[in-house]
DOMAR-237756 format. One record per atom (N, C-alpha, C): residue in three letters; x, y, z. Coordinates in steps of 0.05 Angstrom, whole numbers, padded with zeros to 5 digits, always signed. Layout:
BEGIN
alaXYZ ...
//
This chain:
BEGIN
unk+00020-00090-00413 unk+00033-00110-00397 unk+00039-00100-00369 unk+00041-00075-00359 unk+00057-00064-00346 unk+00028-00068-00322 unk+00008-00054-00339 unk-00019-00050-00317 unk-00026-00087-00304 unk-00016-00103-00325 unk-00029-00125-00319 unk-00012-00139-00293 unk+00016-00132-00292 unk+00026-00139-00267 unk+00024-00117-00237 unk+00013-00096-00246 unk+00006-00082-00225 unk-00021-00088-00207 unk-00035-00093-00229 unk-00064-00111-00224 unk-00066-00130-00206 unk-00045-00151-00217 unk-00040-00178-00202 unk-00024-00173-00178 unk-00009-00148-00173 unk+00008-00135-00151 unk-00019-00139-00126 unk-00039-00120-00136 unk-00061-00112-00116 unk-00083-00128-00108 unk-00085-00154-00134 unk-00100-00178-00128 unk-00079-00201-00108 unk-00061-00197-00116 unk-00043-00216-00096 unk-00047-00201-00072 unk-00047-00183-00067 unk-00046-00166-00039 unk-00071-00171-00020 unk-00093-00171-00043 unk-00115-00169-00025 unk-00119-00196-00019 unk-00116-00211-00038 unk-00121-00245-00030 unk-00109-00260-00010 unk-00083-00240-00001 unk-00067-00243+00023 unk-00075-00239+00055 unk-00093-00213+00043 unk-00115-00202+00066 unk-00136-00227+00073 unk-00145-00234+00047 unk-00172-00251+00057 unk-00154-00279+00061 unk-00145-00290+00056 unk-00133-00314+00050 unk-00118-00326+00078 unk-00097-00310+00085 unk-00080-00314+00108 unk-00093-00307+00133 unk-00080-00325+00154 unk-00092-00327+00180 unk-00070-00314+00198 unk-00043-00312+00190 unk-00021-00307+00213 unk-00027-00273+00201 unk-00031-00247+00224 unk-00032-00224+00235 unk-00011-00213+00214 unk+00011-00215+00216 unk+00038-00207+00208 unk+00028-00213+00179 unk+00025-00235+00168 unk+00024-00245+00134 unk+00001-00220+00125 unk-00019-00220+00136 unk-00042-00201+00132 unk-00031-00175+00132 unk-00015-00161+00153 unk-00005-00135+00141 unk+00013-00137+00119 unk+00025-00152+00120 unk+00053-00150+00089 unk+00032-00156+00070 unk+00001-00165+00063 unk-00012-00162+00048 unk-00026-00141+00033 unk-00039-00127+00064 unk-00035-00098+00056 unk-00024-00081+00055 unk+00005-00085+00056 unk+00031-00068+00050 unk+00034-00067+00023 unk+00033-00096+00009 unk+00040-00100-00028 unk+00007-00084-00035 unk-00015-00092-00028 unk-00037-00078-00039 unk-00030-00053-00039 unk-00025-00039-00021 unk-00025-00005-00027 unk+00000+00002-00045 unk+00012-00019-00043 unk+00046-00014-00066 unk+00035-00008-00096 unk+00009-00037-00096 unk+00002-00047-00113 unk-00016-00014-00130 unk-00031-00008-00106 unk-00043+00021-00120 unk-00036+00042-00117 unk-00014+00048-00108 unk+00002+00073-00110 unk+00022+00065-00145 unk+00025+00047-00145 unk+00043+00049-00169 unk+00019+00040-00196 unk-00010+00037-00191 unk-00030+00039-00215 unk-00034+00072-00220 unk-00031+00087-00197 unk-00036+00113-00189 unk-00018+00125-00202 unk+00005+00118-00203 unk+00032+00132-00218 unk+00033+00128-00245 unk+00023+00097-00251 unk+00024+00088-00284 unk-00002+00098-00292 unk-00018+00113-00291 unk-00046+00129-00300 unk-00037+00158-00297 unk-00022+00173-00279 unk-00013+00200-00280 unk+00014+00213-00294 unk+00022+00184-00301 unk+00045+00192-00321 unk+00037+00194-00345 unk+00046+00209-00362 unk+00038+00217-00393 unk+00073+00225-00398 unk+00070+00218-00429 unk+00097+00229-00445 unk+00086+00257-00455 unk+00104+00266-00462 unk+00105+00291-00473 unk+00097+00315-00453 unk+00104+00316-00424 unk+00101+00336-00412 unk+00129+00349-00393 unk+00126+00371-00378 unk+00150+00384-00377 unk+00148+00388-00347 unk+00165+00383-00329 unk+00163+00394-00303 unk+00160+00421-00296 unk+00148+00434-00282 unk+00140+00455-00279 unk+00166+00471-00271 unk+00186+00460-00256 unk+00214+00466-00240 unk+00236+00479-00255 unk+00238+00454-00269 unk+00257+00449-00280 unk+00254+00438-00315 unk+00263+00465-00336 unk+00248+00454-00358 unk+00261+00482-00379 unk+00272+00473-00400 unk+00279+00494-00414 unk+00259+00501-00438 unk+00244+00485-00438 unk+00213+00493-00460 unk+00194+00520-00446 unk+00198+00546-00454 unk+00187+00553-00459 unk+00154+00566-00459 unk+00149+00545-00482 unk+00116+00541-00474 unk+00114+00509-00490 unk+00099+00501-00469 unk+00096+00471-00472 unk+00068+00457-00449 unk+00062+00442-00455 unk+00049+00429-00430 unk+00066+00413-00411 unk+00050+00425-00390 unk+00067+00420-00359 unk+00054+00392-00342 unk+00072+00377-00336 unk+00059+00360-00316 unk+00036+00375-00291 unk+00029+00359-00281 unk+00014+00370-00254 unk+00024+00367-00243 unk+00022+00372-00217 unk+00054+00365-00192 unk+00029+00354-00173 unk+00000+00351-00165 unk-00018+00350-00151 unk-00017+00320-00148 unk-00014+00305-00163 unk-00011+00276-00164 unk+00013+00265-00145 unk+00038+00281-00149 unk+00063+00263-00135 unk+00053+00271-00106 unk+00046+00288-00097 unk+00028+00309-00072 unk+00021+00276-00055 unk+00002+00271-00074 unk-00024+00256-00067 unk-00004+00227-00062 unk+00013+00220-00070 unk+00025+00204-00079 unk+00039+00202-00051 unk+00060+00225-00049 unk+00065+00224-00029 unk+00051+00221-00001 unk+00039+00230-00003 unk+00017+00230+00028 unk+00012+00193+00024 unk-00002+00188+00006 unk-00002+00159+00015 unk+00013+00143+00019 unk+00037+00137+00017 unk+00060+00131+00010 unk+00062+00140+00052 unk+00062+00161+00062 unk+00068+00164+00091 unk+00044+00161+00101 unk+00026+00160+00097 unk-00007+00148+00118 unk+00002+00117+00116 unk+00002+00101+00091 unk+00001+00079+00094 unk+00036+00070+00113 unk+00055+00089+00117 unk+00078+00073+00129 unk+00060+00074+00160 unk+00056+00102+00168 unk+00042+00101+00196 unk+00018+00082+00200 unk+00002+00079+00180 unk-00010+00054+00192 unk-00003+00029+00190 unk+00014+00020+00183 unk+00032+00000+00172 unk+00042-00004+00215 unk+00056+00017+00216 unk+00069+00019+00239 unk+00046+00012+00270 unk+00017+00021+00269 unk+00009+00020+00274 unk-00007-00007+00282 unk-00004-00020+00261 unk-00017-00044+00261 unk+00003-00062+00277 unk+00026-00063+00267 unk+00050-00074+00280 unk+00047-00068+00314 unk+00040-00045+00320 unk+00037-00050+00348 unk+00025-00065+00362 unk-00002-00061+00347 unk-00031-00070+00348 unk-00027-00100+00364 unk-00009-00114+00329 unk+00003-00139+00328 unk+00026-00155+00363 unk+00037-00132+00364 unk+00056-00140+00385 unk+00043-00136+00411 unk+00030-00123+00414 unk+00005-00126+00439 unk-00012-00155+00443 unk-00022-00153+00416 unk-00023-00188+00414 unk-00011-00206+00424 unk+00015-00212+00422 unk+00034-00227+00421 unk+00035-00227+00452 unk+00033-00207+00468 unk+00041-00212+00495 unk+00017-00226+00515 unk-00011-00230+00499 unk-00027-00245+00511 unk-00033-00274+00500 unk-00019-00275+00471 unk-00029-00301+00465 unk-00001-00312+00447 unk-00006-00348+00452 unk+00018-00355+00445 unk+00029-00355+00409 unk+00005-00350+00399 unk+00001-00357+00363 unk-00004-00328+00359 unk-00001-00321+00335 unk-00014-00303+00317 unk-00026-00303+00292 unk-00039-00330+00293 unk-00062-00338+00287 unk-00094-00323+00295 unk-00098-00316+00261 unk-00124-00303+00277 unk-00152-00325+00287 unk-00157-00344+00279 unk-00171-00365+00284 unk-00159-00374+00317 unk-00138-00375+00326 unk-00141-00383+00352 unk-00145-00363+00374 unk-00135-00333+00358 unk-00138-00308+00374 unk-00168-00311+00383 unk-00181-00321+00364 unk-00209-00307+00370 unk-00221-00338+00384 unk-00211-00357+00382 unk-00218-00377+00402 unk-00212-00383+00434 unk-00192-00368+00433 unk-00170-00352+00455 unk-00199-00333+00473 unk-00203-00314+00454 unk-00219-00288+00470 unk-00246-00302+00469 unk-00267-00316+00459 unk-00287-00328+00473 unk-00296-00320+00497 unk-00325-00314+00508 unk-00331-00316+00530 unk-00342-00338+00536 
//
């Protein structure tokens, strides 16, 4: 159940991408998409029965990997910087045209 709303997290996201015309709706689209696969990424690297490498009074046991939250992390800060990025992108926009509509942007720039 869990994968099936994470699924629909990343299909809602992308269909946001193709779907929507306002600049701004399109990034908060791909904001939920990468939410959407950072947290499929987490629900596939989690397993029960393992032990943090840190912090753990077992002994001998099997250990989580720590390489995953790594990875996790890094995406989690590429996607805020491009997130940020785009937003500029976006507000550069804004100071040449009255919509942020991408259909009139690009009827706008015409030669």
């Amino acid at each position: 159940m869990l994968e099936a709303c994470i699924l629909a997290t990343i299909f809602c996201g992308f269909f946001g991408i193709i779907l929507k015309k306002n600049l701004v709706m399109k990034i908060i689209s791909m904001d939920v998409m990468s939410t959407g696969v950072i947290a499929y990424y987490v629900l596939i690297a989690s397993r029960d029965g393992l032990f943090t490498p840190i912090v753990s009074d077992a002994t001998h046991g099997a250990y989580s990997d720590p390489v995953p939250q790594a990875v996790i992390l890094t995406a989690i800060v590429i996607g805020f910087s491009i997130q940020a990025l785009m937003l500029v992108g976006v507000m550069k926009l804004a100071r040449d045209n009255p919509t942020l509509e991408s259909n009139e942007i690009e009827k706008n720039n015409m030669p």
